[in-house]
C-alpha positions as a Markdown table, in Angstrom:
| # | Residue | x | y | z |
|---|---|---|---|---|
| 1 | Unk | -145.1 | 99.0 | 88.6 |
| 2 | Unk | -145.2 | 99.5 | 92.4 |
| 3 | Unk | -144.6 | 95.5 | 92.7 |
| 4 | Unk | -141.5 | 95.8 | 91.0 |
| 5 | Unk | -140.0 | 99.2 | 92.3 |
| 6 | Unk | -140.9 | 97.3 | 96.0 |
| 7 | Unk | -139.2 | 93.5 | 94.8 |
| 8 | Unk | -136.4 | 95.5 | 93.7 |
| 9 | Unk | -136.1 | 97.4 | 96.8 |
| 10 | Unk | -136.0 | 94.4 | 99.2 |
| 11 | Unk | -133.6 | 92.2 | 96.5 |
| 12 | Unk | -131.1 | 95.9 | 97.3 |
| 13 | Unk | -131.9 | 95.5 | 101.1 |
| 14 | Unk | -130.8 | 91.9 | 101.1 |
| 15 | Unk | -127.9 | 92.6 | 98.8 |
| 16 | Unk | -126.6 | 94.8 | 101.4 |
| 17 | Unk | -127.2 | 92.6 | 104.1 |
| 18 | Unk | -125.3 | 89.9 | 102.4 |
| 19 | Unk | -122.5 | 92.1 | 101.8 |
| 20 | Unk | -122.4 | 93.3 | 105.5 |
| 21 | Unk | -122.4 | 89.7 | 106.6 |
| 22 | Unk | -119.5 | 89.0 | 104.2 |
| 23 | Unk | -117.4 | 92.3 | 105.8 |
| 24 | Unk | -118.1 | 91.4 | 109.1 |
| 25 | Unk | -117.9 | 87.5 | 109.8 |
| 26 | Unk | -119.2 | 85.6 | 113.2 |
| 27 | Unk | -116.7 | 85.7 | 115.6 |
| 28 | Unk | -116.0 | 83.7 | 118.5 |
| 29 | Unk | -117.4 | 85.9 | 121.7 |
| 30 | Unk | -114.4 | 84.9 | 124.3 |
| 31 | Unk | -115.2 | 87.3 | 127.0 |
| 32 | Unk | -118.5 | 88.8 | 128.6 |
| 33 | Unk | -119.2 | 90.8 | 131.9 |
| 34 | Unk | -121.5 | 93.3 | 133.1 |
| 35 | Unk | -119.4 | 96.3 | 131.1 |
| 36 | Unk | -118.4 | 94.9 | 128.2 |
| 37 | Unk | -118.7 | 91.5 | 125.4 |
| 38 | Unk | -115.8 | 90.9 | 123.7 |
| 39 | Unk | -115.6 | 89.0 | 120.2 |
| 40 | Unk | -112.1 | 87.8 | 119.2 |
| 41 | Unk | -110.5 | 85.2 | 116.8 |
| 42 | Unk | -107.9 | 84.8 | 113.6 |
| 43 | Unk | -110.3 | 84.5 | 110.4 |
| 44 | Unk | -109.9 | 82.7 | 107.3 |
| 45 | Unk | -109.2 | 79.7 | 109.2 |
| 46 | Unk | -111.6 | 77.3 | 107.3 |
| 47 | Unk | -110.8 | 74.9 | 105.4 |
| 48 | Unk | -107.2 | 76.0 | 104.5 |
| 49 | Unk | -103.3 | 74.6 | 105.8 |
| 50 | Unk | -101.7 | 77.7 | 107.1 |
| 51 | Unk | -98.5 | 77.9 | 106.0 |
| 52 | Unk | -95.1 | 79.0 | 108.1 |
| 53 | Unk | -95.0 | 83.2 | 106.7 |
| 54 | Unk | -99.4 | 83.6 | 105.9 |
| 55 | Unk | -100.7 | 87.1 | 106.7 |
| 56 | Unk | -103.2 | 86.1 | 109.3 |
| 57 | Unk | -106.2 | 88.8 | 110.2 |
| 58 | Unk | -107.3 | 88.6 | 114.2 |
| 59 | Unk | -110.1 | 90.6 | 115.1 |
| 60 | Unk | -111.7 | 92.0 | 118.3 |
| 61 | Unk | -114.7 | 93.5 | 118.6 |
| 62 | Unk | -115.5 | 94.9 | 122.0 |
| 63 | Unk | -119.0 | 96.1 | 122.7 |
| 64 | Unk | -120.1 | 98.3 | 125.4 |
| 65 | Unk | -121.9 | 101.4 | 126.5 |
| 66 | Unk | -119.3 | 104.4 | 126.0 |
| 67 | Unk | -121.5 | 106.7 | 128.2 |
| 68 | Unk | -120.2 | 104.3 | 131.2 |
| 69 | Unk | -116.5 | 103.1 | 130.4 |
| 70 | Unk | -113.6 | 104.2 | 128.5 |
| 71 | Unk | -111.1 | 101.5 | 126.7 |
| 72 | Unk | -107.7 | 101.7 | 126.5 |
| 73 | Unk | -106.8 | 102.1 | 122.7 |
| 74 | Unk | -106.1 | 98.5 | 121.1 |
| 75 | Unk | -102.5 | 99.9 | 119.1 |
| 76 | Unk | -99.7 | 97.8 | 117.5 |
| 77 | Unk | -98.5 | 97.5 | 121.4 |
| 78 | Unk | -101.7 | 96.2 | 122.3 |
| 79 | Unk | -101.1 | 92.9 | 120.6 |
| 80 | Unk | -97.4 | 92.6 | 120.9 |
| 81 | Unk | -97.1 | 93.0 | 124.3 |
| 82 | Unk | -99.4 | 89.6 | 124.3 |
| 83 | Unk | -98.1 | 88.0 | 121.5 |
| 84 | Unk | -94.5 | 88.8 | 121.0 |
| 85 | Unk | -92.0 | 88.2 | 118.4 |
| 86 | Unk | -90.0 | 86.4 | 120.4 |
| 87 | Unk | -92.6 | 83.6 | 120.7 |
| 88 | Unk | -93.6 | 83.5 | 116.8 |
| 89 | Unk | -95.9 | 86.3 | 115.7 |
| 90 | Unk | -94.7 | 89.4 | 113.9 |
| 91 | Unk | -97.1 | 91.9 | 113.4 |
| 92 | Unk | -97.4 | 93.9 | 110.3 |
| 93 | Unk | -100.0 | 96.7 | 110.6 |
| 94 | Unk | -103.5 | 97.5 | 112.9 |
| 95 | Unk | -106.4 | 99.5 | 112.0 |
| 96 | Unk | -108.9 | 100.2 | 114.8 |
| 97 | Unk | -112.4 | 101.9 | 114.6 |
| 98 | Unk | -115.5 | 103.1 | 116.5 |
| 99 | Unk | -118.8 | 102.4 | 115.7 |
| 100 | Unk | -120.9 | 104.7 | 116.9 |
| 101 | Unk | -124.1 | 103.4 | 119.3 |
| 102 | Unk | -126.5 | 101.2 | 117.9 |
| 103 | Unk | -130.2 | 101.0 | 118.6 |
| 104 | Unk | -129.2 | 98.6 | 122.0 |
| 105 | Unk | -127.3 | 101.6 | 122.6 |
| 106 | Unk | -123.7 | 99.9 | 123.0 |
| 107 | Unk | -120.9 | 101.0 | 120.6 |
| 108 | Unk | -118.9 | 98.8 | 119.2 |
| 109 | Unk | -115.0 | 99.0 | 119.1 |
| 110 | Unk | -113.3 | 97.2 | 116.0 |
| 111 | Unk | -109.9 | 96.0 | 115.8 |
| 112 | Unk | -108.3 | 94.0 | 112.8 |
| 113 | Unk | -103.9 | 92.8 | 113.4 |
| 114 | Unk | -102.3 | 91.5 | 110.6 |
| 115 | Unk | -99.8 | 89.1 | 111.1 |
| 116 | Unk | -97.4 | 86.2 | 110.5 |
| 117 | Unk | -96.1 | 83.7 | 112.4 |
| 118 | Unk | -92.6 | 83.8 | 111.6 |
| 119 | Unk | -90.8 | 81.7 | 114.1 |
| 120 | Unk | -90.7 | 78.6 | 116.2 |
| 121 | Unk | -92.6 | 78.8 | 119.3 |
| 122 | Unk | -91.1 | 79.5 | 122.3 |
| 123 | Unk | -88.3 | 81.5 | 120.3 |
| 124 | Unk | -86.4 | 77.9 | 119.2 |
| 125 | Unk | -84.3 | 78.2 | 116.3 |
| 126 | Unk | -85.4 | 74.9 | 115.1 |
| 127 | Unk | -88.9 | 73.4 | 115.3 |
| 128 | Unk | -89.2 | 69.8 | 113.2 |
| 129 | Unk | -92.7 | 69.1 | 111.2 |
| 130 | Unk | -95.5 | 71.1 | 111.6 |
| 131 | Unk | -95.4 | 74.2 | 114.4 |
| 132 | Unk | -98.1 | 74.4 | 117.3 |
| 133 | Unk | -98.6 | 77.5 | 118.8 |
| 134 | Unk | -101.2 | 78.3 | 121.5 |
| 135 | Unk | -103.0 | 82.2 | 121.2 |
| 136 | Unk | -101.9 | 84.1 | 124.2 |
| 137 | Unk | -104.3 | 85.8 | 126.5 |
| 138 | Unk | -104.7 | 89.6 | 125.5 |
| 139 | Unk | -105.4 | 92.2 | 128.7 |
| 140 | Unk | -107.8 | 94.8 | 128.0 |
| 141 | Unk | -108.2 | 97.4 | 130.5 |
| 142 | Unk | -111.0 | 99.7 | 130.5 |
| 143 | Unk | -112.0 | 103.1 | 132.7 |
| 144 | Unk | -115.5 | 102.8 | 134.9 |
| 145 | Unk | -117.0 | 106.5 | 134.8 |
| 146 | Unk | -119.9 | 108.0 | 136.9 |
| 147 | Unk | -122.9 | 110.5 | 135.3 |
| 148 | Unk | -120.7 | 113.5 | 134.9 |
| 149 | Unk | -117.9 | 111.5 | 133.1 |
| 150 | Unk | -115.2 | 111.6 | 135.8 |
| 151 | Unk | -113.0 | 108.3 | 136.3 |
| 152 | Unk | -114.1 | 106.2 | 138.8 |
| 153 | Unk | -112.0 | 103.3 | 138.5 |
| 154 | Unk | -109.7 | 100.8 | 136.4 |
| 155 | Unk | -110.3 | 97.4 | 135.7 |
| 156 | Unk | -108.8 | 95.0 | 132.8 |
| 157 | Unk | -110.5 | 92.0 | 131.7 |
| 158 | Unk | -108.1 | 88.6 | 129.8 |
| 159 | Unk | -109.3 | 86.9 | 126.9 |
| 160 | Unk | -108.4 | 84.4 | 124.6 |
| 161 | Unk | -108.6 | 84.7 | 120.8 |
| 162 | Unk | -110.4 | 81.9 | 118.8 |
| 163 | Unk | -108.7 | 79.1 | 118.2 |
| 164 | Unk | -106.8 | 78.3 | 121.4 |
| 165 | Unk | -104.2 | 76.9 | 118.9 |
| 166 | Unk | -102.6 | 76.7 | 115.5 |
| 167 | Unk | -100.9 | 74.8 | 114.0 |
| 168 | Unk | -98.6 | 75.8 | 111.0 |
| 169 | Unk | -97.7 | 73.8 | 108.1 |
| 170 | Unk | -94.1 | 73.0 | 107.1 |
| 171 | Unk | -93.4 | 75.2 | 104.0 |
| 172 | Unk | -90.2 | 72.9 | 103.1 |
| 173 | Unk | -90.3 | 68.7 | 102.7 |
| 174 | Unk | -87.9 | 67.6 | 105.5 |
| 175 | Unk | -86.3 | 64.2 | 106.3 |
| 176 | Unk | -87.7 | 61.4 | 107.6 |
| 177 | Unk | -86.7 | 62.1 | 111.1 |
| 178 | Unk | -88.5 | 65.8 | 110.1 |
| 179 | Unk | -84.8 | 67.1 | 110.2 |
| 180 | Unk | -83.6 | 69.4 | 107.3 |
| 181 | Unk | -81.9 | 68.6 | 104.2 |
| 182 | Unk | -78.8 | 69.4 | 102.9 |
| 183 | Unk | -78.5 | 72.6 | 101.3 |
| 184 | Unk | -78.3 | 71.0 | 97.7 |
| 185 | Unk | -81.4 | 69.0 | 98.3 |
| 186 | Unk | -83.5 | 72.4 | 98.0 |
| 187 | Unk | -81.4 | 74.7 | 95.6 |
| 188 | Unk | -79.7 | 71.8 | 93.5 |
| 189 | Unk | -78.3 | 74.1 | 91.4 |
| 190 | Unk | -77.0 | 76.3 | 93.9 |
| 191 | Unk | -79.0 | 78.6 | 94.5 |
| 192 | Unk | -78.8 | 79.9 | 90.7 |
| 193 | Unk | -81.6 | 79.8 | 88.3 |
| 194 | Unk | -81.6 | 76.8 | 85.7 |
| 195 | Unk | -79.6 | 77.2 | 82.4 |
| 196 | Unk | -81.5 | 78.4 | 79.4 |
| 197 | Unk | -82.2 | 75.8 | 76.7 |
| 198 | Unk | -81.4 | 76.7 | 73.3 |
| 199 | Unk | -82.3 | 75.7 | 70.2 |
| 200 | Unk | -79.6 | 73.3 | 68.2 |
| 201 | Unk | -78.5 | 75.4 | 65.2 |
| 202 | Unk | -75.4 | 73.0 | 64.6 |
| 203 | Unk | -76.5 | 71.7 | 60.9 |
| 204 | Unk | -77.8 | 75.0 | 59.9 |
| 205 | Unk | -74.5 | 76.5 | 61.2 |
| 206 | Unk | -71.5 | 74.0 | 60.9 |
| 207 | Unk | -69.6 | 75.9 | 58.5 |
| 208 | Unk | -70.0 | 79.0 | 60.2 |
| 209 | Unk | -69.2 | 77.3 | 63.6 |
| 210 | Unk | -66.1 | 75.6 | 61.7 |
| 211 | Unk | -65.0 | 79.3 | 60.3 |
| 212 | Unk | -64.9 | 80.5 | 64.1 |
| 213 | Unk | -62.8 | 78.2 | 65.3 |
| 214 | Unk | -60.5 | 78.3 | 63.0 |
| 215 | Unk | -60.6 | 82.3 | 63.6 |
| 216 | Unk | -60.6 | 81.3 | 67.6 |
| 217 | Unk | -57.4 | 79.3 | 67.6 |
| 218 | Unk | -55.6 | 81.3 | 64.9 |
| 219 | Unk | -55.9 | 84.8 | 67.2 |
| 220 | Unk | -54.7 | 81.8 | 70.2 |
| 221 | Unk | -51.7 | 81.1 | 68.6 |
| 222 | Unk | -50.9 | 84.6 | 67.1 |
| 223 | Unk | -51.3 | 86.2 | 70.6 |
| 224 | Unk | -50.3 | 84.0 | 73.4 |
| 225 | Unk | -49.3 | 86.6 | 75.8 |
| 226 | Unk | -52.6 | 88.2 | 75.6 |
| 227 | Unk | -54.4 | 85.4 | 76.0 |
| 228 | Unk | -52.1 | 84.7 | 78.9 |
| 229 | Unk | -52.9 | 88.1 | 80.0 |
| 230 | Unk | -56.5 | 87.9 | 79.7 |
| 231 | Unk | -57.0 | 84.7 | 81.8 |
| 232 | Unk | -54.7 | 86.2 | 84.2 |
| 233 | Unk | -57.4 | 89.3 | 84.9 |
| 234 | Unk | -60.0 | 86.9 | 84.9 |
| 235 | Unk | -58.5 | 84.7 | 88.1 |
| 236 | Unk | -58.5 | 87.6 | 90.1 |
| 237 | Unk | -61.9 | 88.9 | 89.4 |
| 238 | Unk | -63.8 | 89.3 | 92.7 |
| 239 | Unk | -65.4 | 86.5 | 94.5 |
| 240 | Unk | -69.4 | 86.7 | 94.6 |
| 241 | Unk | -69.1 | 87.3 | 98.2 |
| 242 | Unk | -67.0 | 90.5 | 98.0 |
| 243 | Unk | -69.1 | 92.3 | 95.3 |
| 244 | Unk | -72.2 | 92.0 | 97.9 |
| 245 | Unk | -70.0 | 93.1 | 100.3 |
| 246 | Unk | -68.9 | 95.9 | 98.3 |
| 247 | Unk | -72.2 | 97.2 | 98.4 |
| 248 | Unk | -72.7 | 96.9 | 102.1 |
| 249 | Unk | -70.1 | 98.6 | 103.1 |
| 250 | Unk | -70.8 | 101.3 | 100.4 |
| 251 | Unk | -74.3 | 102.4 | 102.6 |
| 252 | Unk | -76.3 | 102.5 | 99.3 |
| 253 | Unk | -78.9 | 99.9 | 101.3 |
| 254 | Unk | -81.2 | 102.0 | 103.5 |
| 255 | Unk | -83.7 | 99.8 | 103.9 |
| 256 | Unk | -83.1 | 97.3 | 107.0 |
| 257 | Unk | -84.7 | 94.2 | 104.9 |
| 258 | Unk | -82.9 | 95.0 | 101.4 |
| 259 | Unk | -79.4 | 95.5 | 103.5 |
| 260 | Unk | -80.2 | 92.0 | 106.3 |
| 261 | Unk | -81.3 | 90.1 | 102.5 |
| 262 | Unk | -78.0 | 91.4 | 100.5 |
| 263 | Unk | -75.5 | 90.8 | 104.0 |
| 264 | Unk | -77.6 | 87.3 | 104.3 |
| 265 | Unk | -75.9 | 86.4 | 101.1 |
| 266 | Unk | -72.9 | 87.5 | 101.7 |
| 267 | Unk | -72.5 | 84.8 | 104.6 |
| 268 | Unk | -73.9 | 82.3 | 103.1 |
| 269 | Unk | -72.0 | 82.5 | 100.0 |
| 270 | Unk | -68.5 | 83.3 | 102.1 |
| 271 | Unk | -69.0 | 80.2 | 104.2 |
| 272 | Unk | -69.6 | 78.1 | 100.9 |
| 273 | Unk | -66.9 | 79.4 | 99.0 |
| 274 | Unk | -63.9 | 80.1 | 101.6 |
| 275 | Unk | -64.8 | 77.5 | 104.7 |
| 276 | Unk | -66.5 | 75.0 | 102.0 |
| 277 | Unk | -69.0 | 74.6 | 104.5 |
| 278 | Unk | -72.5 | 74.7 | 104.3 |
| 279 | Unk | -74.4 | 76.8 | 107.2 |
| 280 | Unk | -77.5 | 74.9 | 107.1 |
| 281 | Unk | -76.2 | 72.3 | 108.7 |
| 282 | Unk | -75.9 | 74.4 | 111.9 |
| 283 | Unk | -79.8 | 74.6 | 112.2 |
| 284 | Unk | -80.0 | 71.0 | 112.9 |
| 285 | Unk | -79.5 | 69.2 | 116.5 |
| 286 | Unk | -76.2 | 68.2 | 117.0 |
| 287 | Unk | -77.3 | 64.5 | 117.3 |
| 288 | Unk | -77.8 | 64.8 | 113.7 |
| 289 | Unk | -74.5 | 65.8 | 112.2 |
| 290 | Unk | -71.4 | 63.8 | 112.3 |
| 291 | Unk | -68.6 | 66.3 | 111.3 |
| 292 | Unk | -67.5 | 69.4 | 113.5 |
| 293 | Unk | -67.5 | 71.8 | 111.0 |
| 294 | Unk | -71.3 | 70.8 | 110.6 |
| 295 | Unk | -71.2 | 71.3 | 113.7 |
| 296 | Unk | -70.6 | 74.8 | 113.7 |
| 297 | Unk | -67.8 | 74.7 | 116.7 |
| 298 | Unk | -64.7 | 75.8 | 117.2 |
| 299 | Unk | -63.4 | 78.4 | 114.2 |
| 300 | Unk | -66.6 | 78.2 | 112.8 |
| 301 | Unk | -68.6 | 79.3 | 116.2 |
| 302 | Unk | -68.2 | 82.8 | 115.5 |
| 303 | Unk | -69.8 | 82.7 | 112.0 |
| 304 | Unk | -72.9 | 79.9 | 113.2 |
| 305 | Unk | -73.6 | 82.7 | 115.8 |
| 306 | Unk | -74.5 | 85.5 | 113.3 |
| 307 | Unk | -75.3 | 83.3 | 111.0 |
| 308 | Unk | -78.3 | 82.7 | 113.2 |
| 309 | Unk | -78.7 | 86.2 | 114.4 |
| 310 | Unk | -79.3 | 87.3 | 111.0 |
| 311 | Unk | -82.0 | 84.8 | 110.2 |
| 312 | Unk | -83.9 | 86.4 | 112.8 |
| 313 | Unk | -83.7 | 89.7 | 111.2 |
| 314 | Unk | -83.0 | 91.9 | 113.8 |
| 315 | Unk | -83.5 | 95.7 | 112.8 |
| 316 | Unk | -81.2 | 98.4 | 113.5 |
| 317 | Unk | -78.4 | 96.5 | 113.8 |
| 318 | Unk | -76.9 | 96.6 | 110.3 |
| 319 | Unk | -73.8 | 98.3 | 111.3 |
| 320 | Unk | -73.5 | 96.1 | 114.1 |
| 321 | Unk | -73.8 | 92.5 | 112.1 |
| 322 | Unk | -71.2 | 94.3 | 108.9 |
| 323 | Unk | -68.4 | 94.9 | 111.8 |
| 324 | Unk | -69.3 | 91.2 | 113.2 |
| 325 | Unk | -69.0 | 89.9 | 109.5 |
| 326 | Unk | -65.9 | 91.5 | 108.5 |
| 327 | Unk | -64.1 | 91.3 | 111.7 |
| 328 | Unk | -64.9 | 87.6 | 111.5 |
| 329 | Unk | -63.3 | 87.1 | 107.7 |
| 330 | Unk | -60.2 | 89.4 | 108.8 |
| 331 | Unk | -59.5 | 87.0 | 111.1 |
């Protein structure tokens, strides 16, 4: 009995360990001095194509003896003061802890920043093929403190996260020359969802089809004005642009991402329908487009520049872009 009750104990004990390890992978230790170690890298790295828009997890794990130093507090700042959005990474949320001092008697300072890399580097609007970014180098400054806990001095230490690189997939096929497609090449049916296919009822249902038409074309004949009428209303139903636009100007969107989405499709759908024109064209080089309003000059500068705004998805700036838009189309 005591065999078991002590197998069982150390199969619980292992359990846990395995668990723990799990939790809390090996990471890369990028940084040590006579203060502090620091562990640092992006995880779930192995084995896997990282794609342009995967959440990414970086930790950091600082250790050191919080009897001695003091570290600044590792915040959403932190990391985008080092990694901006400007060069590619957009952060979507933090979470920091403390663990308290161990039997070395360090503690241990535990950081986890979700992002995705959202951009081409160095802020281009185009980037061909795959993406390669290199990890910035993160400053960490920490306070020196005497016996009685006073300040004594500040010092900051730089470190690289593991890898020193990445490189992110293409999430669309492109050309052979890695240049984008046309528009139809990746929504060939415009962007709308594929008809539904229906069963063919037209044996069961011939004389039933045959009765309607004959009801079809004798209300046709009977009522020519009306049917006049009717397609009359119907010709000057709103274009798809202007119901979205409706809504935009109505300030039902709160929400910066619903209301950049909604006035994204607005443009895109007012520069296919009214300029015939399609705006992905102006994300290629100019080298690779023949015609001007490809091109994006002249008339059309005005909408290729917020066109291009808007795909960066600036926030707070709704009211801005909406005056850009329809100042543009009153022209």
């Amino acid at each position: 009995m005591k065999i078991n009750s002590i197998v069982m104990i150390l199969f619980l004990m292992g359990l846990s360990q395995l668990i723990y390890a799990q939790n809390f992978p090996l990471i890369a230790n990028v940084y040590n001095d006579d203060n502090l170690s620091v562990r640092a890298g992006v995880m779930n790295m192995e084995n896997r194509i990282i794609k342009f828009g995967d959440v990414l997890p970086m930790v950091i794990e600082v250790e050191y003896d919080a009897s001695a130093i003091r570290l600044q507090e590792m915040d959403q700042e932190f990391f985008s003061q080092a990694w901006p959005e400007e060069q590619g990474a957009f952060l979507l949320d933090s979470s920091s802890s403390i663990l308290s001092a161990s039997a070395n008697g360090l503690s241990t300072s535990s950081n986890i920043f979700r992002f995705q890399v959202m951009a081409c580097p160095e802020g281009k609007v185009l980037c061909k093929g795959s993406r390669f970014y290199d990890l910035p180098e993160f400053q960490l400054e920490y306070t020196t403190l005497d016996n009685a806990g006073n300040d004594v001095s500040t010092e900051s230490v730089q470190f690289r996260p593991w890898p020193a690189n990445l490189m992110i997939a293409s999430a669309i096929p492109l050309g052979k020359e890695g240049e984008l497609n046309s528009f139809a090449t990746y929504f060939p049916t415009g962007a709308y969802p594929n008809p539904l296919i229906g069963q063919d009822l037209r044996q069961s249902y011939k004389n039933m089809i045959a009765g309607g038409l004959i009801f079809l074309l004798g209300g046709i004949l009977m009522s020519p004005f009306s049917f006049f009428k009717r397609k009359s209303v119907a010709d000057k139903s709103k274009n798809r642009w202007e119901d979205i636009l409706s809504t935009l100007k109505s300030g039902e969107l709160q929400n910066d991402k619903e209301f950049l989405d909604s006035l994204r499709k607005c443009l895109v759908w007012y520069i296919v329908d009214e300029l015939k024109t399609d705006p992905f064209y102006w994300l290629k080089h100019e080298t690779e487009v023949v015609h001007d309003d490809q091109k994006g000059t002249g008339d059309l500068a005005g909408y290729r520049e917020l066109f291009i705004d808007i795909l960066h998805s600036p926030e707070g700036k709704n009211d801005e872009l909406l005056n850009r838009f329809t100042t543009l189309i009153a022209k």
